[in-house]
N, C-alpha and C positions, 0 to 999 in steps of 0.2 A: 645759803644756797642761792644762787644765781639763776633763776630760769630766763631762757631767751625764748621769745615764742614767732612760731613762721607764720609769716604771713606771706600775702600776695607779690605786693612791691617790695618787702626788703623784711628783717628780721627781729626789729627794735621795733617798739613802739614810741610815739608823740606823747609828750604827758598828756594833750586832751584825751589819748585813747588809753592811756593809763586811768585816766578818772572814768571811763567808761568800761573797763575790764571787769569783768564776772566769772569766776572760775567756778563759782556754783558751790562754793566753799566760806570759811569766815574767816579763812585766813586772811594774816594784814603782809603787806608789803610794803619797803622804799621802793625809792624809784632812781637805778642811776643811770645815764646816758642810753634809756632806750630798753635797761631792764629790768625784770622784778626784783626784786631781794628778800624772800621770804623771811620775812622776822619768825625765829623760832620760839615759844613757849616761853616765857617770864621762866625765872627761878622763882623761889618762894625769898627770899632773900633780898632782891631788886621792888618783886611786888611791896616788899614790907618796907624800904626804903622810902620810893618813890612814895608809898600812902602815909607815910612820918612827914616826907617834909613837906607834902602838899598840906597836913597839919601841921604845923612848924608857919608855913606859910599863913594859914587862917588866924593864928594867934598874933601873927605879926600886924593883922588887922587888914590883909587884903582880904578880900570879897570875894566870896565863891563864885561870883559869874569871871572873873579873871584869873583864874586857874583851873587846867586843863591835862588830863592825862589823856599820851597816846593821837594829841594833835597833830595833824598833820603842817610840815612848814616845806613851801618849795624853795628851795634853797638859790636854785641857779635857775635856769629855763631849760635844763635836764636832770636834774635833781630832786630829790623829794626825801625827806627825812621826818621820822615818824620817833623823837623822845618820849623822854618816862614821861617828864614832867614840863608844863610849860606855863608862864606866869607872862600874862598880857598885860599889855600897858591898856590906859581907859579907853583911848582910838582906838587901840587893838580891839579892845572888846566893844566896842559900839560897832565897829567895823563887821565885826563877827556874827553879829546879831540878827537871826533868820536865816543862817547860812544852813543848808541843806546837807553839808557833808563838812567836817571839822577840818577847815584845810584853808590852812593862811597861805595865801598868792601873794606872789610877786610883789605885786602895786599898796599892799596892805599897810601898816607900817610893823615895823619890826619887833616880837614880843624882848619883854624886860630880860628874857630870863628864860633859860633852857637848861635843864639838867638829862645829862645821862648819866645812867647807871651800867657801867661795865658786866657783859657776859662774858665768860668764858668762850676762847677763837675771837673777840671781836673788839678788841682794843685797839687795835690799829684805826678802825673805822670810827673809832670814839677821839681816839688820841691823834689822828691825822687828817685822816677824809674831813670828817664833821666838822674840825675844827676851823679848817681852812674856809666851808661851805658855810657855817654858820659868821665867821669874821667878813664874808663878802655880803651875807646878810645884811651883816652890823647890829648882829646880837648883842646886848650891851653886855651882858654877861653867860660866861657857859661853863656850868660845873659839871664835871665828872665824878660821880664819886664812883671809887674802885673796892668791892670789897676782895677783891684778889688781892692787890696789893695794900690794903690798909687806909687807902688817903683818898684825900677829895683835892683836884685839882681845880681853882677858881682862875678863869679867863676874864679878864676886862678888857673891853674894849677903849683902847688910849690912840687918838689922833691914826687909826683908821689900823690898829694893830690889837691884836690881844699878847696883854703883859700877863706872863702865868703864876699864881703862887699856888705853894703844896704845903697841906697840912694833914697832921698826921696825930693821931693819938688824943689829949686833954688839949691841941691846941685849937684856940678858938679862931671861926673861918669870920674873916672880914670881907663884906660885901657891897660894894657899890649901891646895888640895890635893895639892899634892905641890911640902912646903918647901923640900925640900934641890935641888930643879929642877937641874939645870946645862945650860937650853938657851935659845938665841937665835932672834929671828926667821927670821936668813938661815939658820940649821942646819937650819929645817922647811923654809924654801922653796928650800932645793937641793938638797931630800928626791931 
C-alpha cells in the first residue's frame, strides 16, 4: 500500500522528513520517490527463512554485530529499502556503530549482502525495482529467495552488472560471499 501524505508545499516527502515521520504507530515503511510503502506483516514462512539463514550465516563464522534483520538501506537519494536480511561488511559495521536508527546512508559503504524474501503481490519490487536499486548500490550480492515459486535467485555484482543464477530443489547456491556455502535451495525453503 502506497500512502501519499499532504502537506503544505507539495505531497511527497524528503527522506530527511521520511526519518522524521511518526504515525503514532510501529508500523515500518520503504520509502520511494516521496512515498511511504507500508511493509505488511511477515508470513510465518519468510520470518522462518530469513531467521535460518541469518543462522546459516553465524555458522559460516560471521559475527553477530555484522548481521542485521529489517535494516534499513537508502538505495538512491529517493529511495529506502528495508530487507529480511542483511550481512555488513566490517566498514559497514564499524560505520554502523552508535547509529541511532538502523539505516545505512548513502556515503556508508555498501553491505556484502542482502536477501529478500518474496511475499505474495510483491515480486515485482523483489525481482525488478530492488534489483536495479540495490545494483546502483553496488550490493555485491542480492538473493531472492522465492518460496512461491520454489528457487532462490543469486545476483553478483560483475563490472558494475549483476549476472543472475537460479537454483532450485537439492541444488547447491554458490556464493560470492560466502565461498565455502554448503546450503541448497530446499534447506532455506524448509526453513
Amino acid at each position: 500500500m502506497t500512502i501519499t501524505l499532504e502537506k503544505a508545499t507539495s505531497s511527497v516527502l524528503t527522506l530527511e522528513e521520511f526519518f522524521n515521520y511518526d504515525d503514532g504507530t510501529d508500523a515500518m515503511y520503504e520509502f520511494e520517490d516521496g512515498e511511504l510503502i507500508l511493509m505488511t506483516a511477515e508470513s510465518e514462512i519468510n520470518r522462518r527463512i530469513a531467521s535460518f539463514l541469518f543462522a546459516c550465516f553465524l555458522q559460516q563464522g560471521v559475527p553477530a554485530y555484522r548481521l542485521s534483520m529489517k535494516t534499513e538501506i537508502v538505495t538512491t537519494g529517493s529511495r529506502l529499502r528495508v530487507p529480511d536480511l542483511v550481512v555488513f561488511s566490517e566498514e559497514l559495521a564499524i560505520a554502523m556503530e552508535g547509529a541511532k536508527r538502523s539505516t545505512v546512508m548513502s556515503e556508508m559503504p555498501s553491505p556484502l549482502l542482502v536477501v529478500e524474501v518474496v511475499s505474495p503481490n510483491q515480486s515485482s519490487r523483489d525481482y525488478r525495482y530492488k534489483r536495479s536499486e540495490y545494483a546502483v548500490r553496488g550490493i555485491s550480492e542480492y538473493w531472492i529467495v522465492d518460496p512461491i515459486l520454489g528457487r532462490v535467485t543469486v545476483l553478483e555484482w560483475v563490472d558494475g552488472f549483476y549476472e543472475e543464477k537460479v537454483y532450485e530443489g537439492e541444488q547447491a547456491i554458490a556464493s560470492i560471499v560466502f565461498a565455502d556455502l554448503k546450503l541448497t535451495t530446499a534447506q532455506i525453503l524448509q526453513a
